[in-house]
C-alpha positions in Angstrom: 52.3 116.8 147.3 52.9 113.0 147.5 51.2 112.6 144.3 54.0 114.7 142.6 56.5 112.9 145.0 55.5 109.6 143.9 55.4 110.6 140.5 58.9 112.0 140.5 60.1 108.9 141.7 58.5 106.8 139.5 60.2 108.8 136.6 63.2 108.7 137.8 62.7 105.0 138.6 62.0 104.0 134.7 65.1 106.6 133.6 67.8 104.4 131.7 71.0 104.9 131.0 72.6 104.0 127.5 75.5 101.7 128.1 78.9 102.7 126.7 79.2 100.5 123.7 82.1 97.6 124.6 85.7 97.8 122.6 86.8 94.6 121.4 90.5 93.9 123.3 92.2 92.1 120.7 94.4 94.7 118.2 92.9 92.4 115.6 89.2 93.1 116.7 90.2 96.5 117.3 91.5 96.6 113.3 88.0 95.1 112.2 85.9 97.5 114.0 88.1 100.2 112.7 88.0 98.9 108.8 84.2 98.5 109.1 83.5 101.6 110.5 85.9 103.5 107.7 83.9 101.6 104.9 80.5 102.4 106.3 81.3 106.1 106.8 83.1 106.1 103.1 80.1 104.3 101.8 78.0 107.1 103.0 79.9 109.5 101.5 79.8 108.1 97.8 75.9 108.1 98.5 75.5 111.4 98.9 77.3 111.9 95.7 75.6 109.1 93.6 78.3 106.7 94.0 78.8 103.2 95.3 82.2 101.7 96.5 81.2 98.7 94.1 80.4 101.0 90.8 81.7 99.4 88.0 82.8 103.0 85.6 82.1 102.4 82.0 84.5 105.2 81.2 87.3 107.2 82.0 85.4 110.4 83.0 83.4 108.0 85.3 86.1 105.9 86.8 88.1 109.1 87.5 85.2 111.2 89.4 84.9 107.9 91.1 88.8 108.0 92.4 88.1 111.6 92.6 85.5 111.4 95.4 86.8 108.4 97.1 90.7 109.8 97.4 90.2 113.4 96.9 91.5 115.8 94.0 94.0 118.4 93.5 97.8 118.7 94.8 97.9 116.5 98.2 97.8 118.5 101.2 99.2 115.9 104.0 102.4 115.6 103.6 105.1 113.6 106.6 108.7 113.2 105.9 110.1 110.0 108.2 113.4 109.9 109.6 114.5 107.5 106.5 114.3 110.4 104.4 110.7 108.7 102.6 108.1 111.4 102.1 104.3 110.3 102.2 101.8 112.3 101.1 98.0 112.0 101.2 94.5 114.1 100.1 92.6 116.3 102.9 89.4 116.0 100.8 87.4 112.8 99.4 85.5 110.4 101.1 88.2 108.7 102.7 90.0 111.5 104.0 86.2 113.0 105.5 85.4 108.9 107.5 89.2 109.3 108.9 88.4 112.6 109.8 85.1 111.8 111.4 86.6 108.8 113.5 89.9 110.5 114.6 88.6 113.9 114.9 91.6 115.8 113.4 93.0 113.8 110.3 96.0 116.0 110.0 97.4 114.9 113.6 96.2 111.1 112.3 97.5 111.0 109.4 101.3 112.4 110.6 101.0 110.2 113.8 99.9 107.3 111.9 103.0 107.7 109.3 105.6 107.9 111.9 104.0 105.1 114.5 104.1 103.0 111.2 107.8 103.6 110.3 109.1 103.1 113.8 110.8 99.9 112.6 112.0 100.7 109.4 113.7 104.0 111.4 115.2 101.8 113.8 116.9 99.3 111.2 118.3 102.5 108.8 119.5 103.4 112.8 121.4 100.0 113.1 122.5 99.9 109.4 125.0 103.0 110.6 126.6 100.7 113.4 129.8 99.5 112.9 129.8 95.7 113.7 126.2 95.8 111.3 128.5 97.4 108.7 131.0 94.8 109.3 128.9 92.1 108.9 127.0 93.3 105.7 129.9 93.4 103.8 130.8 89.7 105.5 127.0 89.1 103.8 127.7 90.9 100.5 131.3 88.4 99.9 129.1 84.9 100.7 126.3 85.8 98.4 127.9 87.9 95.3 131.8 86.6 96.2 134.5 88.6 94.0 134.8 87.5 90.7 131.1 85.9 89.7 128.3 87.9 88.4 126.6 89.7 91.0 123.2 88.8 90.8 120.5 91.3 91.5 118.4 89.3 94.1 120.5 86.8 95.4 119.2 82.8 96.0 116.6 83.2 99.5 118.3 80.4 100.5 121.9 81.7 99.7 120.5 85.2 101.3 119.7 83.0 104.6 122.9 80.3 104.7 124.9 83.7 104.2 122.8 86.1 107.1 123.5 82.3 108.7 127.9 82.2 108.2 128.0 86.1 108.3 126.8 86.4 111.5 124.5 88.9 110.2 121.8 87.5 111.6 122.6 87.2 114.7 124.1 91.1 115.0 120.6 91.9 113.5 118.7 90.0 116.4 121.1 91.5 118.9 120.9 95.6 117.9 117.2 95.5 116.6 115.6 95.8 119.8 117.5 98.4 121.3 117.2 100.5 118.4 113.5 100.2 118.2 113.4 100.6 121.7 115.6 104.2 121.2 113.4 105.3 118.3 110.4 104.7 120.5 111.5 106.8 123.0 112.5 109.7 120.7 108.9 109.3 119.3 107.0 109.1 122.4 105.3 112.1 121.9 103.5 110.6 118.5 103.2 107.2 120.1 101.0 109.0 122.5 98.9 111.1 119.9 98.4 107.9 118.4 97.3 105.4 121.4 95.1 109.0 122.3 93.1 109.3 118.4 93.0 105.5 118.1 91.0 104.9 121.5 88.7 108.2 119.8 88.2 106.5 116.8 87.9 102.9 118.3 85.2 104.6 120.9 83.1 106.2 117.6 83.5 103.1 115.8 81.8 100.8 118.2 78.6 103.9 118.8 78.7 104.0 115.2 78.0 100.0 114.9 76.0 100.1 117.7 73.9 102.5 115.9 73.7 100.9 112.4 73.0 97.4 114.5 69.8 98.8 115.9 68.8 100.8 112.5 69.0 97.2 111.0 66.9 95.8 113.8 64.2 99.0 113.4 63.9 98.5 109.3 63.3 94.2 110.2 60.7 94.6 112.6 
């Protein structure tokens, strides 16, 4: 009886527990972790297939299976219209599309969540574009740089564009209504915002077991 006892304990006494791999806090960590993870689960994909990521195709039939499998084929399936009116579209299959899929766990709600999160700004500035005092001071912008009379030229002087934003008071309106509109458009999106603060911490989580893993394979195969 105390044999077993003792024994029991003693087991439970040399059980460890894995610890949780640790997420970098930086958004620029967080990126890195995220772009090497996507490359080592894409890289893994091509293998499978008898492809690298640094194949060099000798011809067109080889350069386009390699696109094939790395972006996917066919009519693209993931399509997100932004409040700008832009349409982006993207493959459900290929390599790429399957190491998103892996690390966000449903690249669908990803991939739409992404899209929008990443157009927040430009949504908010097409918002402030339709105010009037912008309007106003656009077209103050439009008569410094292209005044009536002179060739209008089709990208005006950067340093003409900034005296002008400078006089116009563009600038300045800009500074003043950018903020607020973002802040709007945040709000009306908060429900993507959330999706994508949720799918990221996922995929940041599966990045850092995935490196965790590959770190001690590395360490297995030197020893």
């Amino acid at each position: 009886m105390f044999a077993s006892t003792a024994a029991a304990l003693l087991l439970v006494g040399c059980t460890t527990v894995a610890a949780e791999p640790s997420l970098p806090s930086e958004p620029q960590a967080q990126d890195a972790l995220l772009r090497t993870a996507e490359r080592t689960l894409v890289e893994r994909c091509l293998h499978t297939q008898g492809l690298t990521l640094t194949t060099r195709p000798r011809t067109p039939a080889a350069d386009s299976r390699l696109q094939g499998a790395l972006f996917g084929t066919g009519p693209r399936e993931l399509s997100v219209t932004v409040a700008t009116g832009q349409t982006v579209t993207a493959h459900s299959d290929g390599c790429l599309a399957t190491a998103r899929g892996t690390l966000y766990g449903d690249q669908g709600r990803w991939f739409r969540a992404q899209v929008i999160v990443g157009n927040l700004r430009t949504e908010a500035q097409a918002r402030m574009k339709t105010d009037p005092v912008h309007r106003a001071a656009l077209d103050r912008w439009t008569r410094c740089a292209a005044p009536p009379g002179r060739p209008r030229p089709e990208r005006p002087d950067p340093a003409v564009a900034t005296r002008c934003e400078r006089e116009s008071g563009l600038a300045a309106v800009r500074a003043r209504l950018e903020p607020a509109e973002l802040a709007m458009v945040r709000a009306l999106r908060q429900d993507q915002l959330t999706t994508y603060r949720q799918l990221r911490t996922r995929a940041l989580q599966r990045a850092a077991e995935l490196s965790a893993r590959t770190t001690a394979q590395k360490g297995n195969d030197a020893s």
